[in-house]
N, C-alpha and C positions, 0 to 999 in steps of 0.2 A: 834656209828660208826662214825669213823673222813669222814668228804666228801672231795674230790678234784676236782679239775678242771683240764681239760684236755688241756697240750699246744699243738699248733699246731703238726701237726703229729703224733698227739697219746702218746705225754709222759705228762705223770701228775706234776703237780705241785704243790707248795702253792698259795691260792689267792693273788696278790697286795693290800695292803692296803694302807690308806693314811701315806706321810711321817711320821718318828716319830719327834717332838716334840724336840726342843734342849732342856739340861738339866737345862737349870735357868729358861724355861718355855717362855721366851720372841719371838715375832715373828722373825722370818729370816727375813733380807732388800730384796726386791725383785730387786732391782737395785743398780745399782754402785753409783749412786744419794745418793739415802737413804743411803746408806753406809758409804759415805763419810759426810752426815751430820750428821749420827751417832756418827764415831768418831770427830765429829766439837764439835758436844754435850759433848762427853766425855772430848775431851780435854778441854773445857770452865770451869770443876769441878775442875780445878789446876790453879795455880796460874802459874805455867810458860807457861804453856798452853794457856791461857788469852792474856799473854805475845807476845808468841808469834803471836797467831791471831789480837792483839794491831800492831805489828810490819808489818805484810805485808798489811793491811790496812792503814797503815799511808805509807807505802813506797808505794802502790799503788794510793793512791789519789795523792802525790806528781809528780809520773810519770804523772799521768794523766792532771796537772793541769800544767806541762811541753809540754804533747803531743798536748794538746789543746790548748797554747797558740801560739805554732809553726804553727799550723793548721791554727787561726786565725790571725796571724800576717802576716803568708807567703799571705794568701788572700788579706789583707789591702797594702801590698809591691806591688804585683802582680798588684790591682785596681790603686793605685799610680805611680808605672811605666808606667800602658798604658798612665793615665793623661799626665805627662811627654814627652813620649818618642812615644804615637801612637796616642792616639783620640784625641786633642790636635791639635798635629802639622797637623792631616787631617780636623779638623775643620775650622785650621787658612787655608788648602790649596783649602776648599770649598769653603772659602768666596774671598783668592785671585783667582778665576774660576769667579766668580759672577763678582768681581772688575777688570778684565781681559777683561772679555765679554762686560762690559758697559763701560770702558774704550775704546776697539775697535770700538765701535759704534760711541765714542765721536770723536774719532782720524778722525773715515770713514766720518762722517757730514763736519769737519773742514778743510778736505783736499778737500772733491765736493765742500766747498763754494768759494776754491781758484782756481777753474778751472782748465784751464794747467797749473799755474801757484803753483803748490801742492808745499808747501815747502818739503825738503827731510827731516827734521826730525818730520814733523809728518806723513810722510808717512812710515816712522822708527818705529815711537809711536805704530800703528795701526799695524805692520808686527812683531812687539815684542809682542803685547799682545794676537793677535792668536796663535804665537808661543809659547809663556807659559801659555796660557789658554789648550793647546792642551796637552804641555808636564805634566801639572799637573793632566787634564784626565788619562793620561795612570797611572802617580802616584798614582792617586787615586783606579783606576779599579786594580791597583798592589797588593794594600796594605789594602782596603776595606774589613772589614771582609764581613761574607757569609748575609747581608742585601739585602733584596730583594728589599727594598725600592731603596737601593742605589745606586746596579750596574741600575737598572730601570733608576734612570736620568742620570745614568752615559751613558749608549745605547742611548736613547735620544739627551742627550749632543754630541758626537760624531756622531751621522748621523745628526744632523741639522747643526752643525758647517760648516761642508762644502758646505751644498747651502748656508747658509749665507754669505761665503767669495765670491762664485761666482756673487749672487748677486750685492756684495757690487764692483768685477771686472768686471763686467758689466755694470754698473752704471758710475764708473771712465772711459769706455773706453768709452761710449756716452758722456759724460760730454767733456771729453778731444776735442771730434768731435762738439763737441756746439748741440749735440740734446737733444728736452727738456725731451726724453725719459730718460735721465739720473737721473732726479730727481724722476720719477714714480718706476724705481730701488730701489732707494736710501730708498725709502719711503716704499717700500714694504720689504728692508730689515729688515728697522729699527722695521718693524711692526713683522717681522721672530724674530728678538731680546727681542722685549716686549710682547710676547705673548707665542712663544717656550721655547727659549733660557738660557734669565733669570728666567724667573717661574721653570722653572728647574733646574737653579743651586741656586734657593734660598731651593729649594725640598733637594736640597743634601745638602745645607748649615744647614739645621735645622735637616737631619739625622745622618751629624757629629756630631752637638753641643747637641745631644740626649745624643749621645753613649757616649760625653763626661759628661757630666750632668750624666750618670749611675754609669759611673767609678767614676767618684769624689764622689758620693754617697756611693760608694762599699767604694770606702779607707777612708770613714771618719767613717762609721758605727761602734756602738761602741763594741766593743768585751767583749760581756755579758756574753758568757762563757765559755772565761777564766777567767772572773773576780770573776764570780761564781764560780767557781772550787777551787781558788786561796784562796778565802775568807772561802769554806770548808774547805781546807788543812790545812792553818792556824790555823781553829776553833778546828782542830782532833790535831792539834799538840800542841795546848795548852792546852785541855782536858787530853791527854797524860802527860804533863809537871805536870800538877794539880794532877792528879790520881798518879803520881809518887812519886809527895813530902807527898802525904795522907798514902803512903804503907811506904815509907822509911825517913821523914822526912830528905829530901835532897832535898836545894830549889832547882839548877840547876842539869839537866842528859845531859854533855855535847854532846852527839850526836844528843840528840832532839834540845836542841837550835841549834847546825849548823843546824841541818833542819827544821829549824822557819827560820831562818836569810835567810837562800835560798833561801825558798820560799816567804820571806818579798821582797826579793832585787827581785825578777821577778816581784811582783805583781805591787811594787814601779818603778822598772821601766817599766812596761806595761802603767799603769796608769798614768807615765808624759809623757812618750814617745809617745803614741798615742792623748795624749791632745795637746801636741805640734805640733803635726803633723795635729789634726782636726784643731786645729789653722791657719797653716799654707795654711793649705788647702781653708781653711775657707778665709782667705786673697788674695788668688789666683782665688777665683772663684769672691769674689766679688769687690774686687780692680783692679782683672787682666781682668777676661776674661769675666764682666758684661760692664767694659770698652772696652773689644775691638770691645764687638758688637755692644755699641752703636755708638763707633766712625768710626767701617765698612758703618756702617746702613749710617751715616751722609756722606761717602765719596760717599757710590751709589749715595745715591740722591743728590748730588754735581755731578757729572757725568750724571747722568740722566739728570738734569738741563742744563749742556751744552750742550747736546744732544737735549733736547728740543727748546733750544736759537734757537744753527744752524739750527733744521729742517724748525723752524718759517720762515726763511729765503728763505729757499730751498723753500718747500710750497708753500709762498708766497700766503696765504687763501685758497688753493686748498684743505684743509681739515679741517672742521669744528669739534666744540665739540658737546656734546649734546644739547647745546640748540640751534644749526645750526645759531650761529649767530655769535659765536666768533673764535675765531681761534685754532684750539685743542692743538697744540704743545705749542702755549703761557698760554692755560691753564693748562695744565701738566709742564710747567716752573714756575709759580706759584705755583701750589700742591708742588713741587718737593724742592723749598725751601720754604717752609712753615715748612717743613720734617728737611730739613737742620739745621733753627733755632732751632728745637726743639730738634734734635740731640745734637746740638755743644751746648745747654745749658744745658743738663741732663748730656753731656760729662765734662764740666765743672764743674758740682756737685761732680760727682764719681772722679776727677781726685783728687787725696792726696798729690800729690807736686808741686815744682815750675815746674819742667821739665816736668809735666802733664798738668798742668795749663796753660802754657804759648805758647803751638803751638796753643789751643785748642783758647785761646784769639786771635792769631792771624789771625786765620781760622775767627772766627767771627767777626772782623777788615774788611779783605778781602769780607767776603761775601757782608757787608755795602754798600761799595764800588762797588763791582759786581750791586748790587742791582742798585745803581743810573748808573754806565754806561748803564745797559741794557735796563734801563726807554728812558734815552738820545737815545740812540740806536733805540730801539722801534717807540720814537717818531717820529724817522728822517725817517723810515720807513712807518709809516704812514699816514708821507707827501705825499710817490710818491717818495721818495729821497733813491731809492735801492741802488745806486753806494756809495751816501755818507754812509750809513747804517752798509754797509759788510765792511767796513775797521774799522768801532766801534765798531765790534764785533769780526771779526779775527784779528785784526791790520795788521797796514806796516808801514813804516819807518816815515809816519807823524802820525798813532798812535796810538805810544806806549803803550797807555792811553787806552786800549778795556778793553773790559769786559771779552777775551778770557784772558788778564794777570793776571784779579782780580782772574778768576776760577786758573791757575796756583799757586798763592799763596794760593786760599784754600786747594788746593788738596797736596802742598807740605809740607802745615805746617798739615795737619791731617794725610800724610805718616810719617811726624816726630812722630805726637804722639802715629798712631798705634806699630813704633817700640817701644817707650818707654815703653807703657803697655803691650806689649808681651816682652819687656824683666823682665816687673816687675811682671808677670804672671809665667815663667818660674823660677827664683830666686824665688820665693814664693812657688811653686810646687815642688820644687828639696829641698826644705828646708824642706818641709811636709816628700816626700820621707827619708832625712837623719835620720830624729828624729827618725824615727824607723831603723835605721840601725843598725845592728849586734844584735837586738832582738833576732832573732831568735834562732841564735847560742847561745848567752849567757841562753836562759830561759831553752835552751835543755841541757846544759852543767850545770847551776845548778840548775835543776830539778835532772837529773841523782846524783850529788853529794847531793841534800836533802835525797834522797829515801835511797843512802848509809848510812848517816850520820846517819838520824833515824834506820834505822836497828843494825849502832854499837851501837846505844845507848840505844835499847831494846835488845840487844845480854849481853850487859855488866849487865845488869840487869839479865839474864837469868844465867849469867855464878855465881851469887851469892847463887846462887840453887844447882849446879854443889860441 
């Protein structure tokens, strides 16, 4: 007796059994995967089939070694513009803040040592460099990417700046009135300036010259894969070329070689183009912008140093150094150039031409000279001979001869040289940027014509099957 099973509801039926069995016996794919590498298999047992799997392989690495070069070129352009064109020019506007700020201090000393008596251009001096100390805060706090470190001294920097000024206007208007309260101002500003002020725009000076320092890293870094890519592409296209002459004994298939030469001329120009460019770069960091810090560094403490002269004056031993016996500001006028020498003579190692060379000799010329006016100076001061003293160090009309003209010419011949090497920093950094210019385009445009090229030239092979 046959059995059945009953379906739902009461009508009988056959049992289900397992599927049947396709007729060559082989399993079913169970996915669209399997499927397709099924027929990858099948198609590998033909020779145009090989073919063709040869052909979208070769036009796919070629893309690839196209899309990856765009990838990493656009990143090395991108690192090299900010150098250029952001971290850079906020670097060079950290250190004029810093150069601003001790500047102003210098200005505020040399106009209290002239009593009522304040010349009008250095009361000029000191009313410009708060005012571009200030305007370059807001540029900075403008333009600062999202660094926590930076806006930090940048808040800093704007709420100490203006009790500084006040101090330093309360100070001039006791002075002006001959109380000697004017100098305890003077002195408590100047001490708002070394201990707030500047330690904080030296904080921002070294979180620009970070961000620059990363960027010039970013645009020199070597672009390993595309050169990788570039070097497989090649390797599959000359495998190609090889395997071609072995099936048909035809030394050239001219579609493969256009796309050998395609991807020869990207790789070739990746490969001088980015050397040129770390070259150049390579020249800007250390010709341009290894010189402008050391010649920034040497201009502070050429300003610090005047700062210290005038205080010594101001003072007048009212403040001692650590070993409470000597006079603090005369011993920070010593520190300060001892700094200077050693600046303006590492500045003169790095500088590579005459027009580098030669403000930097001059500077060092002047400071000589500096040197022995403020010795003479010093000494006449401690005589007891205050009145002869202060006209040796700020001058007037009998003379000329101070030690405040020697600091004028340091400070003018190292503003000479910091613009030379920021123009020779900038020209060196834009020459980096060029080398790689129109990469991009060019490697996209024939990358795309390699991938073609190799397809007609595995098509044309295909169509002798046909």
């Amino acid at each position: 007796m046959t059995s059945r099973a009953h379906a739902p509801g009461g009508a009988a039926g056959p049992v289900a059994g397992p599927p049947a069995a396709p007729p060559d016996g082989r399993a079913r794919p169970g996915t669209a995967w399997a499927e397709g590498v099924e027929r990858l298999r099948a198609a590998a047992t033909t020779e145009p089939g090989r073919l063709r799997i040869i052909g979208a392989v070769l036009a796919a690495l070629v893309l690839l070694f196209g899309v990856v070069t765009v990838w990493e070129v656009s990143d090395r352009v991108a690192a090299a513009d900010d150098v250029v064109g952001r971290s850079q020019p906020l670097s060079a506007d950290a250190a004029s803040i810093y150069r601003s700020l001790a500047d102003a201090d210098t200005a505020s000393s040399s106009g209290f040592l002239a009593g009522a008596d304040e010349p009008r251009e250095v009361r000029k001096r000191y009313e410009e460099d708060i005012a571009g100390a200030s305007r370059l805060l807001v540029s900075a706090a403008a333009n600062t990417a999202a660094d926590e470190d930076s806006r930090k001294q940048i808040a800093l920097l704007g709420e100490q700046l203006p009790r500084y000024t006040g101090l330093i206007e309360q100070a001039r208007a006791a002075n002006k009135q001959g109380l000697p309260l004017g100098g305890a101002y003077l002195r408590h500003a100047n001490e708002q300036m070394s201990t707030q002020l500047l330690p904080a725009a030296q904080r921002l000076y070294e979180a620009e010259t970070g961000r620059l320092h990363r960027d010039h890293d970013s645009a020199r870094a070597l672009p390993l894969a595309s050169l990788g890519t570039g070097l497989l592409a090649l390797a599959a296209l000359v495998w190609a070329q090889r395997r071609n002459y072995r099936h048909t004994n035809r030394v050239f298939n001219h579609g493969l070689v256009a796309a050998t030469a395609a991807s020869l001329v990207v790789l070739l120009w990746l490969a001088v183009g980015h050397g040129l460019a770390r070259s150049a770069l390579a020249e800007a960091r250390t010709d341009g912008q290894e010189s402008l810090k050391v010649l920034n560094d040497a201009r502070i403490a050429a300003l610090q140093a005047r700062a210290n002269e005038n205080l010594t004056l101001i003072a007048r031993g009212a403040v001692l150094a650590e070993d409470k016996k000597s006079d603090k500001y005369d011993v920070d006028f010593a520190a300060d150039m001892k700094d200077l020498d050693a600046g303006l003579a590492k500045a003169g190692r790095l500088a590579d031409d005459a027009l580098g060379r030669d403000p930097v000799a001059r500077a060092a010329d002047a400071v000589r000279q500096w040197k022995q006016r403020h010795a003479a100076a010093r000494e006449t001061d401690l005589r007891g001979d205050y009145e002869d003293a202060l006209p040796q160090v700020i001058g007037d009309k009998d003379h000329k001869d101070s030690s405040g003209a020697s600091f004028d010419r340091v400070d003018a011949s190292l503003e000479q040289a910091l613009a030379h090497e920021q123009q020779e920093f900038t020209l060196a950094a834009r020459d980096g940027l060029g080398a790689l210019g129109g990469l991009m385009t060019g490697s996209a445009a024939l990358a795309v014509v390699g991938a073609g090229a190799a397809l007609l030239g595995i098509g044309r092979r295909l169509s002798e099957y046909r």
